[in-house]
N, C-alpha and C positions, 0 to 999 in steps of 0.2 A: 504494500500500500504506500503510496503516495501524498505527501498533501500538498494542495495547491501552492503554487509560489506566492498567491496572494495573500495566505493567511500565515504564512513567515516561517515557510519551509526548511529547518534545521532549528527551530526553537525549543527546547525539554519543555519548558514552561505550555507552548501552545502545542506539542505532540498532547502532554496530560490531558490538556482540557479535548482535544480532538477526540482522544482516548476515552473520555467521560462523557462527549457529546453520543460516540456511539454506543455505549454500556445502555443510554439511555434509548436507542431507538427499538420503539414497538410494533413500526411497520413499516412495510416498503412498497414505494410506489414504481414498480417495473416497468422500464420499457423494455417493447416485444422484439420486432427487428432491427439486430444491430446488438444485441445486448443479450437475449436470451438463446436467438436463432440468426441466422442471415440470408433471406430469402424460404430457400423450402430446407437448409441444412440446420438442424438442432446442435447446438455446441454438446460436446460430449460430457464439458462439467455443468451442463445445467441442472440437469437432474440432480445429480450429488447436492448439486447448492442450493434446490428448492427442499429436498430430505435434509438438510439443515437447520435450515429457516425454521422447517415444521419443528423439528428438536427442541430448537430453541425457544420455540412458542412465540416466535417474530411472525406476524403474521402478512400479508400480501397481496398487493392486488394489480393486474395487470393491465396495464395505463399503454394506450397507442395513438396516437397521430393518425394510422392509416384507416381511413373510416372504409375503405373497398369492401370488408365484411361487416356484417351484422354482428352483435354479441352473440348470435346463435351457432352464427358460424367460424368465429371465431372458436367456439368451443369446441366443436368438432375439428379446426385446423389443430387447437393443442392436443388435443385428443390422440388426434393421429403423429403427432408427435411426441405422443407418450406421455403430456402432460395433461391431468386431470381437473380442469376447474370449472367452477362454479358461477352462473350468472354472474351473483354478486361481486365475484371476484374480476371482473372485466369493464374495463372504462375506457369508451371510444370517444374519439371527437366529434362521431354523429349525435352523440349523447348528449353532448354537450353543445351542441347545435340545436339539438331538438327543446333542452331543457332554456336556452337562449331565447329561440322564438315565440316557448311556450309563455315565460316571465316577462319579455322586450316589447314583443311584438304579438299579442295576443288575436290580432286582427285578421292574418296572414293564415290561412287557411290552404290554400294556394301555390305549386310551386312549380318552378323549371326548376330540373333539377342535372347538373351534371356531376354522375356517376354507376358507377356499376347496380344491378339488378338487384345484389342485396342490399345498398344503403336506400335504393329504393322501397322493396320493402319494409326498411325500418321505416322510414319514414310514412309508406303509407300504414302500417300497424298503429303508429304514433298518433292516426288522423286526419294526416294531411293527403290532400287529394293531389298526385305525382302528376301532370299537366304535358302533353308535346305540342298539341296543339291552342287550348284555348287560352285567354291571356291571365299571366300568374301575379299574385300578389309579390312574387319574390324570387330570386332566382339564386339557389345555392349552389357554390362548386365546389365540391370533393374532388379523391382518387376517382380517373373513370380510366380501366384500362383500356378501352373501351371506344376513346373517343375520337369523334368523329369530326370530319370539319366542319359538314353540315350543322351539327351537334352547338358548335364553339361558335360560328356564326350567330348562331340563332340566339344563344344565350347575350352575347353581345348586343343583339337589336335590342333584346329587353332591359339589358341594363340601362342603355343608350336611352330606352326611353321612361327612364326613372323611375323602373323596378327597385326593388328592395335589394340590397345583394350584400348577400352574407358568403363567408369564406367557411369550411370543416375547419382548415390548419394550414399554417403556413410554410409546409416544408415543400421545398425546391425539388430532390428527389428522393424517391426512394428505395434505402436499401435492398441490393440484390445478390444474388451470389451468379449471376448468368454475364456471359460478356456484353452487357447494354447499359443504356443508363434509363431509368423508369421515371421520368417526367411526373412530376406531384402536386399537388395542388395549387403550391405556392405560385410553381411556374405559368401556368394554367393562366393565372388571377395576375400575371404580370402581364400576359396578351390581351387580356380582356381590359385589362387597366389602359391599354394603351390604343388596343381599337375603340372601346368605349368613352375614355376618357374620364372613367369615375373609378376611384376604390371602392373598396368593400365597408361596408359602414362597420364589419365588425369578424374579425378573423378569428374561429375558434381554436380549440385543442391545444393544446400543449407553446405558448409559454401561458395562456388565456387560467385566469385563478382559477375558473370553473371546473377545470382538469383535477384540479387538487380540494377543492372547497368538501366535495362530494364525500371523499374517502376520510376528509380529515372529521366529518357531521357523523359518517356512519361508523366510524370505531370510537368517538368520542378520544378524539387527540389533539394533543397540542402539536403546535407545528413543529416542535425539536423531540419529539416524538416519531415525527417521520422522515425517512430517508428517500428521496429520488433519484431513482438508478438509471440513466441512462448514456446514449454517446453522441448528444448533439449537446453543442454548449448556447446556439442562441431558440433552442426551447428548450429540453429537459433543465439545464442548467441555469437558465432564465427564468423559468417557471421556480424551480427551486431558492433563489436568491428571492424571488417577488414574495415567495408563500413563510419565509422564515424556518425552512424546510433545510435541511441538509442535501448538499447538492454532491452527487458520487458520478465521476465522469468514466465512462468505462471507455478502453482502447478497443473494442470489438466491432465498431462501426464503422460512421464518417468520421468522427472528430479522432486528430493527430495530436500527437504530444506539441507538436508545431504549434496547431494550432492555440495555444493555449497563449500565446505572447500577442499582447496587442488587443484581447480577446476583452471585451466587456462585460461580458459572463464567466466567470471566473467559479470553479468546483471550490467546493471545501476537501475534496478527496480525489483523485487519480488514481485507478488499478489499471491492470493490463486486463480483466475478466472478474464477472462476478465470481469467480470460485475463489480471487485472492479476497474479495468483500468480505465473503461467507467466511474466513480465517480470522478477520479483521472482529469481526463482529463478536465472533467466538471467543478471543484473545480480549477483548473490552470486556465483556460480560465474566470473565473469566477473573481479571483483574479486581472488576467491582467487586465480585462475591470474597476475595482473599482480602480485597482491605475494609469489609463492613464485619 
C-alpha cells in the first residue's frame, strides 16, 4: 500500500493516522471494471478479496458508472463471474439518474433515450415511457453500445430544441480488455454538446454525491466509515474527496501512477490491486485490536 503524495507520503505520524483511518472503515464502495474485473476477464485475486471482506465483516457494495446493464443484469454478469450479489448490493448510475429525475424533475414522464435495451428497460420498469418517435420531455445519454448515427442525430435535434438533457456519467471511455477503445458517455455528450450547442443540465454517476448518498442512508455510516475503491481519479477519487469518504486509487484500470502528478483528485491510498487493500485493511484492524 501506498499513500498519496498529497497526504505527506513518508510521515510515521500521518502513516498512524492513515493506519487508524482504515481500522475504522465498515464498508466499501467498489468499483466494477477496472478494479474488480476488466472487460469480460475476473482478476484472479478478487475473489480471495471479497472472502475477506466477508471475514472481516466489512461489508460492500458495488458502485459503477456503466449504466449499459440493468441491476438485474448486472447480477447475472457477476454471477457468471463467480461473484454472488444481491440487488441491494448494486449501485448504477441509471439509479441514480432515475432517483434525479424522480426528486428534480418530477414533470418529465417522457424520454429519448440513448442507450442499450437494458437501461431501457430500467427505465421503462421505473415509469417512464422510453419514446423514438413522439416528442420527449427529456433526453438522456448513457452507455449505448449500440449506437447509431441516426440515433445521435436525433437526440441532438431535441436537445437543440430545448429538451431537458440529462447525462448517466461522465466517463470518456470504457474499460476493456479487447484491442479497441469503447466510446462512453462522457464522449457521447461532448458531440452532442457541440452539434447542439447546450450541456447537460446535470451529469450523473460517479463523481455526482448521489452515487454515495444512497449507500452511506442505507448502512447508516459516517462518511470515514466508508472506503471508495476504484481506478479513475476525476470520478471515483473525486467522488471520494467531495463525500469525506476515503479515496483508495487502484492501478488495475485507467488511472497510472503518472497520473497522479498534477492530478486534482488526489487518493488518500495507492495499491497496485485490491488484494494488496484487502492486506491493508487486515493489518489496520489487526493493529487496533492489539492496542485497545
Amino acid at each position: 500500500m501506498q499513500q498519496s503524495s498529497s497526504s505527506g507520503q513518508g510521515s510515521p505520524s500521518t502513516a498512524i493516522s492513515l493506519a487508524a483511518r482504515l481500522a475504522r472503515v465498515r464498508h466499501l464502495a467498489l468499483d466494477m471494471d477496472g478494479t474488480l474485473y476488466r472487460g469480460g476477464t475476473l482478476f484472479d485475486f478478487t475473489l480471495p478479496f471479497l472472502a475477506r471482506l466477508d471475514r472481516l465483516g466489512i461489508g460492500y457494495t458495488f458502485l459503477t458508472n456503466n449504466c449499459s446493464r440493468s441491476v438485474r443484469d448486472y447480477m447475472a454478469h457477476l454471477d457468471r463471474l463467480g461473484i454472488a450479489a444481491k440487488a441491494d448490493q448494486i449501485y448504477t448510475s441509471s439509479l441514480a439518474t432515475l432517483a434525479y429525475l424522480r426528486s428534480g424533475h418530477p414533470d418529465v414522464r417522457r424520454v429519448y433515450l440513448v442507450g442499450t435495451p437494458s437501461l431501457q428497460r430500467e427505465f421503462e420498469e421505473a415509469g417512464y415511457e422510453v419514446t423514438d418517435g413522439a416528442e420527449p420531455d427529456a433526453v438522456v445519454v448513457g452507455f449505448d453500445t449500440a449506437l447509431t448515427f441516426e440515433r445521435l442525430c436525433r437526440a441532438a435535434w431535441w436537445i437543440k430544441q430545448g429538451k431537458l438533457f440529462v447525462a448517466t456519467h461522465p466517463d470518456l471511455v470504457c474499460p476493456t480488455d479487447k484491442p479497441t477503445v469503447l466510446v462512453d458517455c462522457g464522449s457521447v455528450c461532448a458531440c452532442l454538446e457541440r452539434a447542439s450547442g447546450q450541456s447537460p443540465i446535470a451529469v450523473l454517476g460517479k463523481p455526482h454525491p448521489l452515487m454515495l448518498a444512497g449507500i452511506l442512508a442505507r448502512h447508516g455510516l459516517e462518511p470515514t466509515e466508508l472506503a471508495m475503491v476504484g481506478d479513475r481519479l476525476y470520478t471515483d477519487m473525486a467522488m471520494a474527496r467531495a463525500a469525506g469518504a476515503i479515496g483508495v486509487l487502484v492501478l488495475t484500470g485507467e488511472s497510472r501512477r503518472e497520473d497522479l502528478h498534477g492530478s486534482a483528485f488526489q487518493p488518500d491510498v495507492v495499491v497496485e490491486s485490491v488484494k494488496e487493500l484487502g492486506e491493508s485493511l487486515e493489518r489496520a484492524r489487526s493493529e487496533r485490536r492489539s492496542r485497545e
